[in-house]
LOPA-351089 format. One record per residue (C-alpha): y, x, z. Coordinates in steps of 0.25 Angstrom, whole numbers, always signed. Each point is the difference from the previous one (the first is absolute). Example, Ala and Ser with C-alpha at 12.3 -4.5 7.8 and 13.67 -1.06 7.14 Angstrom:
! residues 2
<node><north>-18</north><east>+49</east><up>+31</up></node>
<node><north>+14</north><east>+6</east><up>-2</up></node>
This chain:
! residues 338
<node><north>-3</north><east>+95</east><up>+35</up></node>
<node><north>+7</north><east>-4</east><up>+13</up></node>
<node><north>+14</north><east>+4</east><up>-7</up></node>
<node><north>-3</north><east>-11</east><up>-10</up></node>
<node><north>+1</north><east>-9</east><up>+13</up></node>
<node><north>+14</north><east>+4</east><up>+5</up></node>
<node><north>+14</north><east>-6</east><up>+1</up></node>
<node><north>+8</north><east>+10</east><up>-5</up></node>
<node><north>+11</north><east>-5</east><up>+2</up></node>
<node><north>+10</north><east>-1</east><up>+13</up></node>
<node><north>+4</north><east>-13</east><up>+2</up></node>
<node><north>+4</north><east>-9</east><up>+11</up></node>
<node><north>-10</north><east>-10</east><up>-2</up></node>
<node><north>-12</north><east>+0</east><up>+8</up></node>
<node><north>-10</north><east>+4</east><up>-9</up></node>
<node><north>-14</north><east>-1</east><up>+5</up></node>
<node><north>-11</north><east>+10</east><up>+0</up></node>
<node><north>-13</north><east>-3</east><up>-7</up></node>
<node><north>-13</north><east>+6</east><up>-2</up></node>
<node><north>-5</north><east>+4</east><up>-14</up></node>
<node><north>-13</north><east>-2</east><up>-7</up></node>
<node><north>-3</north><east>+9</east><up>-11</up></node>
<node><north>-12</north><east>-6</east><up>-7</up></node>
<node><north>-4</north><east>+11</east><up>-7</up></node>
<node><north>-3</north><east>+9</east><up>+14</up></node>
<node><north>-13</north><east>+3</east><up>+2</up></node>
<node><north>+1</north><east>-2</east><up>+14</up></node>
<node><north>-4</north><east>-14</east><up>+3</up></node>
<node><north>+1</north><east>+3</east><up>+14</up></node>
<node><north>+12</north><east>+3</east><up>-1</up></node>
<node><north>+4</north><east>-11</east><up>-7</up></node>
<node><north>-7</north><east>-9</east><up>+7</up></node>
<node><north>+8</north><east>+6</east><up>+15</up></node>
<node><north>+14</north><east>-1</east><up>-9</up></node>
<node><north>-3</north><east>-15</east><up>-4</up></node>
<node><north>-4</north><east>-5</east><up>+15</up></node>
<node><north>+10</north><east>+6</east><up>+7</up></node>
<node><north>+9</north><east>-7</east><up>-9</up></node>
<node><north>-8</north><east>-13</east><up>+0</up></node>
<node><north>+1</north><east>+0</east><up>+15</up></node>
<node><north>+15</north><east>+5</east><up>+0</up></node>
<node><north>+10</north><east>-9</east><up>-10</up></node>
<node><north>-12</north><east>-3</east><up>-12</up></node>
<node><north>+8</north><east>+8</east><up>-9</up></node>
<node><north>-2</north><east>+10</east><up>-8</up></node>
<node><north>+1</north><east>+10</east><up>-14</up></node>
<node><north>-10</north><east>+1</east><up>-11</up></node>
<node><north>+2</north><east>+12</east><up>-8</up></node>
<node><north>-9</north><east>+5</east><up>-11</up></node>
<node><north>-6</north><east>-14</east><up>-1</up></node>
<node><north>-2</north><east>+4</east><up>-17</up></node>
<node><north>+9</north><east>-9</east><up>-6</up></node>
<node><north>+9</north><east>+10</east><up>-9</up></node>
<node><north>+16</north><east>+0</east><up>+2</up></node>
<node><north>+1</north><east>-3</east><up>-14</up></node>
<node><north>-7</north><east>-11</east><up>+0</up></node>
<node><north>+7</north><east>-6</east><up>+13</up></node>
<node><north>+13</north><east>+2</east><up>-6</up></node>
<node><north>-4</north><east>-7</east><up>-14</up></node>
<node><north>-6</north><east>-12</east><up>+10</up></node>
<node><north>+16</north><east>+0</east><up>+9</up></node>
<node><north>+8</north><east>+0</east><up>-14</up></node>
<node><north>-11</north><east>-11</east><up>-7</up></node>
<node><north>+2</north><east>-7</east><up>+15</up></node>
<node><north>+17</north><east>+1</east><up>-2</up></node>
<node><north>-1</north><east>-4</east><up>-15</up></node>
<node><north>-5</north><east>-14</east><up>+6</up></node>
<node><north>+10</north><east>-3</east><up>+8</up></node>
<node><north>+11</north><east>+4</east><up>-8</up></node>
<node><north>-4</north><east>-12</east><up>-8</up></node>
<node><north>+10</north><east>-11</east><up>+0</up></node>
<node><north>-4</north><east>-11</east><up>+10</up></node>
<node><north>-4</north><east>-11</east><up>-8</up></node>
<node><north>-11</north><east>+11</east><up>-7</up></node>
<node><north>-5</north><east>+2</east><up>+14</up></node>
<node><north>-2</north><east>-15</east><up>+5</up></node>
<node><north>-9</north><east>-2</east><up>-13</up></node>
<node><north>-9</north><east>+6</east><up>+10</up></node>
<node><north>+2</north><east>-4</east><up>+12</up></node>
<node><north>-11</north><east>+1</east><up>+10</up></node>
<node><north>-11</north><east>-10</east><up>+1</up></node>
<node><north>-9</north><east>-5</east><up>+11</up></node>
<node><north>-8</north><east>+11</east><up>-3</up></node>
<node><north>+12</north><east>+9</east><up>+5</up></node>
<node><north>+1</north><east>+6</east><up>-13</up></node>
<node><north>+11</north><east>+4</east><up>-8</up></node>
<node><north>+17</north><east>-1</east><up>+4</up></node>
<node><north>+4</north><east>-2</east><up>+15</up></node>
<node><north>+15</north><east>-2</east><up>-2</up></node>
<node><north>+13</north><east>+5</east><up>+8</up></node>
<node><north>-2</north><east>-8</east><up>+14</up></node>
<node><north>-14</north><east>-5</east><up>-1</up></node>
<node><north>-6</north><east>+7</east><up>+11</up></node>
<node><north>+3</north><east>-4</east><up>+13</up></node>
<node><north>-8</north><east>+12</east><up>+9</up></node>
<node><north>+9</north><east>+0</east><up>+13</up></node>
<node><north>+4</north><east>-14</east><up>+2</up></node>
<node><north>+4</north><east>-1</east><up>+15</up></node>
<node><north>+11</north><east>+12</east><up>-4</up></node>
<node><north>+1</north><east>-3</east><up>-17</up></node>
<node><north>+8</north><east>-12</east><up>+6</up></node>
<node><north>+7</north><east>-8</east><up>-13</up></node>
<node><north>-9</north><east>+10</east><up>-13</up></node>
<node><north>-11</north><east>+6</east><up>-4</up></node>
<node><north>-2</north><east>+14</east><up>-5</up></node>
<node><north>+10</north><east>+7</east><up>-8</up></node>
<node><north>-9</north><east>+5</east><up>-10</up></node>
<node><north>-10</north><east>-4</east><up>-11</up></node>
<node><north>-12</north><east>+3</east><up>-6</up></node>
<node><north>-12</north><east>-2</east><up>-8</up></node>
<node><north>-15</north><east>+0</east><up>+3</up></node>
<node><north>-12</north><east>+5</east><up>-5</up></node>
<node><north>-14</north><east>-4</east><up>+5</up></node>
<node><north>-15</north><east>+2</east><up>-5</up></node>
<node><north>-2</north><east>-4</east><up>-14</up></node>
<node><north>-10</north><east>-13</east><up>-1</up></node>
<node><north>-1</north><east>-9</east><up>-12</up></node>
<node><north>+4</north><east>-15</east><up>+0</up></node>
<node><north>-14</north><east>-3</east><up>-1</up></node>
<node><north>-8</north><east>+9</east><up>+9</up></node>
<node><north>-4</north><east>-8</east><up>+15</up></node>
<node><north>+8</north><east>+12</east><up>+7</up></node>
<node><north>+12</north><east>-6</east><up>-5</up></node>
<node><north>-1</north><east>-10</east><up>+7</up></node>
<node><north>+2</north><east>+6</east><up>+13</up></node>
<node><north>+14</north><east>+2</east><up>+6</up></node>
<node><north>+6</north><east>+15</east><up>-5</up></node>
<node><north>-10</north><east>+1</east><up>-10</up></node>
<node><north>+3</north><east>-4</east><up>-15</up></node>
<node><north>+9</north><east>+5</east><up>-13</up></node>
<node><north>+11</north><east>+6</east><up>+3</up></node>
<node><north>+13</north><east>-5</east><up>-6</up></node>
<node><north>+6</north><east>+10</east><up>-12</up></node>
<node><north>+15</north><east>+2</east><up>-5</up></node>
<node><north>-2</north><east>-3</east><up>-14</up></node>
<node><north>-4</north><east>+10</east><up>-10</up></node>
<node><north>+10</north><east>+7</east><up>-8</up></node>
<node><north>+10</north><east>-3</east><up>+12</up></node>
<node><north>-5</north><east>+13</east><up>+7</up></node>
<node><north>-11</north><east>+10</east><up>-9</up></node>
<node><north>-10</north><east>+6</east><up>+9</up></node>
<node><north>+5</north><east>-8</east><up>+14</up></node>
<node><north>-14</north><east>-6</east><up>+1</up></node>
<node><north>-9</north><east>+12</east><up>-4</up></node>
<node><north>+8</north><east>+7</east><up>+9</up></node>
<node><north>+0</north><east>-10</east><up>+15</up></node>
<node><north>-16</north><east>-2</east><up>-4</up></node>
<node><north>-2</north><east>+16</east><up>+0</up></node>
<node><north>+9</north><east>+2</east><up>+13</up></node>
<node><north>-8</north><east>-12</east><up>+5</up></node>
<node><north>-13</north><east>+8</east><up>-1</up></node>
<node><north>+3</north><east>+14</east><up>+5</up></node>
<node><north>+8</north><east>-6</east><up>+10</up></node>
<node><north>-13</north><east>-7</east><up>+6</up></node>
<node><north>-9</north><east>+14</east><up>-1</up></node>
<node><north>+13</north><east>+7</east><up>+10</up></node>
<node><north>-1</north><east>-13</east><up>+9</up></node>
<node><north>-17</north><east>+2</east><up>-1</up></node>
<node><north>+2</north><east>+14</east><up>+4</up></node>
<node><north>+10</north><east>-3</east><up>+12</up></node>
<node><north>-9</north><east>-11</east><up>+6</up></node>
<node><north>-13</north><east>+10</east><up>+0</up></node>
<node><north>+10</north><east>+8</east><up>+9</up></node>
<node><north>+3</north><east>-12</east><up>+10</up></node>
<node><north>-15</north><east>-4</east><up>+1</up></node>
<node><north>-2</north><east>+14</east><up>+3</up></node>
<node><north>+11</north><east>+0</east><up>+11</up></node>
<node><north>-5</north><east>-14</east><up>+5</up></node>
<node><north>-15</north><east>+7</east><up>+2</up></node>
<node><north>-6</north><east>-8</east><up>-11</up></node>
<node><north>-9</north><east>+6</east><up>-12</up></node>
<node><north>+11</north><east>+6</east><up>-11</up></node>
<node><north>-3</north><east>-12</east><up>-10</up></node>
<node><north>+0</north><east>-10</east><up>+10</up></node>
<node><north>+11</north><east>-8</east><up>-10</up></node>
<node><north>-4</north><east>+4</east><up>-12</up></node>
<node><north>-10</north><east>-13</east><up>+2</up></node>
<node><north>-1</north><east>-10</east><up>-12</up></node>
<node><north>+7</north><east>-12</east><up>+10</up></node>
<node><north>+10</north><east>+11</east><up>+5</up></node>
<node><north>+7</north><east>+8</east><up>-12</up></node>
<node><north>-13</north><east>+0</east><up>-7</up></node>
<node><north>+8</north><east>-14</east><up>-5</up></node>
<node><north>+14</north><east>+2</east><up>+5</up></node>
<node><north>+12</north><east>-8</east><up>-1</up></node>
<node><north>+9</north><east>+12</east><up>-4</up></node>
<node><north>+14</north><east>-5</east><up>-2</up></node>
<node><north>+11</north><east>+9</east><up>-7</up></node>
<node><north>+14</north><east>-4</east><up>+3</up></node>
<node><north>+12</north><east>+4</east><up>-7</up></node>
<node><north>+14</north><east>-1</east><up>+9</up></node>
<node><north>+14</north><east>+3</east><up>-5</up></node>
<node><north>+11</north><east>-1</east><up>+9</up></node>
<node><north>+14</north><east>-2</east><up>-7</up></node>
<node><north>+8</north><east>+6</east><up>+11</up></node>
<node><north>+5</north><east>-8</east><up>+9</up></node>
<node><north>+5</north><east>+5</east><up>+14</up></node>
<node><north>-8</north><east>-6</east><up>+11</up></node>
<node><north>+5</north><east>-3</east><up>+13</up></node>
<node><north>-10</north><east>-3</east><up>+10</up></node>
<node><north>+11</north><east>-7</east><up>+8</up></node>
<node><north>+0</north><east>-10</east><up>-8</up></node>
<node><north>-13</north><east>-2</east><up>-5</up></node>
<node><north>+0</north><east>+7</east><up>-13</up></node>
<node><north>-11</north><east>+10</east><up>-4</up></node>
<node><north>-7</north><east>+6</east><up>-14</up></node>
<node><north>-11</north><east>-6</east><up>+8</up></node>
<node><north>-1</north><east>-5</east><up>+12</up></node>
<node><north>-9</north><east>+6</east><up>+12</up></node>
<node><north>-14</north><east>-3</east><up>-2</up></node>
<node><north>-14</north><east>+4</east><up>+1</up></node>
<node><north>-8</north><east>+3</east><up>-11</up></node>
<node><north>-13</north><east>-11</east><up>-1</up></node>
<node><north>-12</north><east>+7</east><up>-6</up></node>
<node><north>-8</north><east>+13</east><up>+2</up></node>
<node><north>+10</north><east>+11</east><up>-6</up></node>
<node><north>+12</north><east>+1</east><up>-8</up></node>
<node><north>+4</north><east>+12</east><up>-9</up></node>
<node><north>+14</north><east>+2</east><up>-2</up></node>
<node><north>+7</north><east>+8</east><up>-10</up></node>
<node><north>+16</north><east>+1</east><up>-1</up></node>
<node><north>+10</north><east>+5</east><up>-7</up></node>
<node><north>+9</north><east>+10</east><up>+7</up></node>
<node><north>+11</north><east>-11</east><up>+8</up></node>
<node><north>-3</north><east>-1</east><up>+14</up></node>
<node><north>-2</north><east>-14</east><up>+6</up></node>
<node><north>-14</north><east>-1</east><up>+6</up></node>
<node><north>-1</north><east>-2</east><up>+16</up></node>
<node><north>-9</north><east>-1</east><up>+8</up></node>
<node><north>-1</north><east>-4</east><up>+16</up></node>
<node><north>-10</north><east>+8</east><up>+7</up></node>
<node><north>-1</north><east>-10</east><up>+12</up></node>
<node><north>+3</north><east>-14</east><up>-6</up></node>
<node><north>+0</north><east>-7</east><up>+16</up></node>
<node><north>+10</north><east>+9</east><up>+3</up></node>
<node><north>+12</north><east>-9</east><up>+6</up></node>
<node><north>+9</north><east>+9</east><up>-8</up></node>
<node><north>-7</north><east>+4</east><up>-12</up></node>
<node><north>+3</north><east>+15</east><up>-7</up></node>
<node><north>+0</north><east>+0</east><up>-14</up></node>
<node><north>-2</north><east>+14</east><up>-7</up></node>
<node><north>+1</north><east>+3</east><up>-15</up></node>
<node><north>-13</north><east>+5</east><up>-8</up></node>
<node><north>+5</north><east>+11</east><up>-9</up></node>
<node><north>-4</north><east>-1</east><up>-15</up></node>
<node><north>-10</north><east>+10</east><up>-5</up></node>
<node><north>-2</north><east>+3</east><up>-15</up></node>
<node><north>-12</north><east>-2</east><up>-4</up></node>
<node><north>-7</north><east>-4</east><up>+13</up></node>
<node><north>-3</north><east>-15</east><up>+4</up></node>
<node><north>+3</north><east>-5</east><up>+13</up></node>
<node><north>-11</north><east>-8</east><up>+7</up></node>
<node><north>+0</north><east>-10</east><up>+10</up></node>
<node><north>-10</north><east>-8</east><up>+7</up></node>
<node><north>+0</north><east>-16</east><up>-1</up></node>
<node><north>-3</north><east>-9</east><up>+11</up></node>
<node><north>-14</north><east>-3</east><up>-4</up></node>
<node><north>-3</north><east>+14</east><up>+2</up></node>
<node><north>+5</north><east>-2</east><up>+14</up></node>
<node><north>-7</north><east>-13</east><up>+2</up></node>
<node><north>-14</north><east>+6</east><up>-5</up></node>
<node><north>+2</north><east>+14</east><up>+8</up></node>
<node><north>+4</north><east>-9</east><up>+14</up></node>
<node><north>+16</north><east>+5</east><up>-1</up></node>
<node><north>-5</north><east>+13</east><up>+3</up></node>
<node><north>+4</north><east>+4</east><up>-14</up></node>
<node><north>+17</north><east>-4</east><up>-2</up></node>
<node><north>+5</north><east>-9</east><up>-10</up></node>
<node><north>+14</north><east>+3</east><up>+0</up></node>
<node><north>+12</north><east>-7</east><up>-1</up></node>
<node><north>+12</north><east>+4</east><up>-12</up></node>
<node><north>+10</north><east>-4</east><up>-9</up></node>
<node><north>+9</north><east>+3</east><up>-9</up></node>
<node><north>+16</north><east>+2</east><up>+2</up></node>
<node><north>+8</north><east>+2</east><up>-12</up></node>
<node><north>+12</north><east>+9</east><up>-2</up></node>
<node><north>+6</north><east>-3</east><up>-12</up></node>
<node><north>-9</north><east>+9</east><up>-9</up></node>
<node><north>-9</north><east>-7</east><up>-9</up></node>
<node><north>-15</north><east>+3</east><up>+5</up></node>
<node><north>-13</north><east>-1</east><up>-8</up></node>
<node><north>-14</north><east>+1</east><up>+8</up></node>
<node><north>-15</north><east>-4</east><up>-6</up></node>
<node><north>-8</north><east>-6</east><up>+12</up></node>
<node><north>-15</north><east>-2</east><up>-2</up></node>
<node><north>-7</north><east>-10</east><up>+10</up></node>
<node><north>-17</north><east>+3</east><up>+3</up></node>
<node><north>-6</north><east>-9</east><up>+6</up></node>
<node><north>-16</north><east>-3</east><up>+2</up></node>
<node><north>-6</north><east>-9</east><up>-10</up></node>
<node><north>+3</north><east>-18</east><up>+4</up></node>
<node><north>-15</north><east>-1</east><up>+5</up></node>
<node><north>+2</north><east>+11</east><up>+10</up></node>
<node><north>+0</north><east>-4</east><up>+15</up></node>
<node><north>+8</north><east>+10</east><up>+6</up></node>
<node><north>-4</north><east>+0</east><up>+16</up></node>
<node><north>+0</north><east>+12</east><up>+10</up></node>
<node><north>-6</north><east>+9</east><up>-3</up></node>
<node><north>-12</north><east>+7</east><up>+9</up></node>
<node><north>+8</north><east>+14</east><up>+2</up></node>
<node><north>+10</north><east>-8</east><up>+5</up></node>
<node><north>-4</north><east>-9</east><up>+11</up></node>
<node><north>-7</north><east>+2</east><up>+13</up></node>
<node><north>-2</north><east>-7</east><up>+14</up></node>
<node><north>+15</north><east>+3</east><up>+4</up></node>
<node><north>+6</north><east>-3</east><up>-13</up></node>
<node><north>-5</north><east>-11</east><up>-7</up></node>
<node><north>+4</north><east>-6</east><up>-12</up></node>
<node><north>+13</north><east>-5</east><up>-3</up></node>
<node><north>-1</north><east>-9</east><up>-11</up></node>
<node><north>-10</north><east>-10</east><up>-5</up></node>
<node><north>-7</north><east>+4</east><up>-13</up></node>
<node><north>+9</north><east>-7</east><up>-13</up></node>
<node><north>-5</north><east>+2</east><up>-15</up></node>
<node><north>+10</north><east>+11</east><up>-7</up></node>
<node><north>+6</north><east>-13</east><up>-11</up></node>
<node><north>+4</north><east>-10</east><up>+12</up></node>
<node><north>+6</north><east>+11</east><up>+7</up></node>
<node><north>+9</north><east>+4</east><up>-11</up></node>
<node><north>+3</north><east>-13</east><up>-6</up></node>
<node><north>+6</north><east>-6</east><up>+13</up></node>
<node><north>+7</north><east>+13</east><up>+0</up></node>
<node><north>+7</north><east>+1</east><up>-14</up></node>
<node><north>+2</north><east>-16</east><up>+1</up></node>
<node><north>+8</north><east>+3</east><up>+14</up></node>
<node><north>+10</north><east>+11</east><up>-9</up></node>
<node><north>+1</north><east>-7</east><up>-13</up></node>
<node><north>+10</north><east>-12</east><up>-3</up></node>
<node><north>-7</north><east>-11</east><up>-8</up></node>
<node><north>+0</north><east>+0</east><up>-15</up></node>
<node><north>+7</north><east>-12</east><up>-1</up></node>
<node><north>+12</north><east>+5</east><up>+3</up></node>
<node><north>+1</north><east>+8</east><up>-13</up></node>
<node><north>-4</north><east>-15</east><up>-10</up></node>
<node><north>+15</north><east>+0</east><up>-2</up></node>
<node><north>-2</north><east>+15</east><up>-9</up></node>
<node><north>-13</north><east>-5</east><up>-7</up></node>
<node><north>+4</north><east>-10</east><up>-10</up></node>
């Protein structure tokens, strides 16, 4: 397995090292020693033999590329709402804005969250609802087949936070609780990148630097280099290394709840995206604990001479301070919608 986790390649880019998690070894302790060490090193990692077929990932990358193909004014019909559902376009996000000086993202995308009726109380909540759906006929099967990557992309996400509790000296279903993932805001994201060339120089990234908000983040790619990451983001000069594709594995990533609830012992680590004039497809799925979930340090994590570094906050005021900070406001796109 650990020649599925190599760069084959020589390059001159400096391509970092990751550990790699195989979920189906049945050596959790071995697991469990892989996943802190990279917790506590960059909070990076690969996911290999999470379940999900290559057949199936490739249907969901080519049914992702049928979308964006579409012609703009197909894609606006379903623009994202204030549910953060549906179309994000070109520019809308705004991650890195102390260096992303005059635009936003140069990329777009298209999000997927939990499935809630208009008339259920959930949907009342922020994140939760119906999701918004390209008309049918205009793509056979698309729905059928975000709502089954959906799915088995939360079973692999269950599986890697039994690891994490484990690594944190919790019990191994720690976050399998119904107001942790038992109820989760799961988030898929779609991202295309057209193939602009960024130049940091002058503020111009696929996405800007940024930290990811929630608990983790699975990451599958096609096989375009553009990731980076920054081990040590208070660095005075920050070093930027690639994280190398690898088919058929998911990169993970913690977010900085994660690093809030396990006292910054745990790394929520800074990336972005920097395009070389390739176009570049990559599925993100966000997992987060459920709205109703005070996230607060935890006991493994605290002790006389380190005490906690954050006050406790509810899981949905977190993240919606956090979207609204990165998001521009819908009224800039009334002008498309009439």
């Amino acid at each position: 397995m650990e020649n599925q986790c190599q760069n084959g390649t020589e390059t001159l880019l400096k391509v970092s090292t990751l550990n790699c998690i195989d979920l189906s070894n049945p050596d959790i302790h071995q697991s469990v020693s892989l996943l802190k060490q990279a917790c506590l090193d960059c909070g990076f990692f690969y996911v290999i033999n999470h379940g999900i077929s290559q057949e199936f990932m490739d249907e969901v990358f080519g049914q992702s590329k049928s979308f964006f193909e579409l012609p703009l004014n197909e894609k606006m019909k379903v623009l994202r709402n204030e549910k953060h559902r549906g179309y994000t376009p070109v520019l809308d996000e705004l991650l890195d804005p102390d260096n992303q000086v005059h635009v936003g993202d140069y990329k777009e995308g298209y999000y997927i969250g939990v499935e809630v009726p208009e008339d259920d109380p959930e949907a009342e909540k922020p994140f939760y609802g119906p999701n918004v759906w390209p008309e049918d006929g205009l793509l056979p099967g698309w729905r059928q087949t975000m709502e089954k990557f959906h799915h088995q992309a939360l079973e692999v996400a269950k599986a890697v936070a039994r690891i994490i509790a484990l690594a944190l000296g919790l019990e191994v279903d720690f976050f399998d609780k119904p107001e942790m993932l038992g109820k989760p805001i799961a988030t898929l994201r779609l991202l295309h990148y057209g193939g602009q060339v960024s130049d940091p120089s002058k503020g111009l990234y696929g996405a800007g630097a940024h930290s990811d908000y929630g608990l983790i983040t699975l990451l599958a790619t096609d096989d375009v280099m553009g990731l980076q990451i920054c081990k040590d983001k208070d660095a005075k000069r920050q070093i930027w290394e690639y994280v190398a594709p690898v088919k058929g594995a998911f990169i993970v990533n913690l977010g900085d709840m994660l690093e809030r609830w396990s006292n910054c012992i745990f790394k929520s680590t800074l990336h972005r995206v920097l395009g070389n004039g390739q176009e570049r497809y990559s599925i993100a799925y966000f997992v987060e604990p459920s709205h109703d979930c005070l996230v607060e340090c935890l006991p493994t994590c605290k002790s006389e001479n380190n005490p906690p570094k954050f006050p406790p906050i509810y899981c949905a005021t977190y993240l919606s301070q956090r979207y609204k900070d990165t998001h521009a406001e819908l009224s800039v796109y009334e002008k498309h919608q009439t």
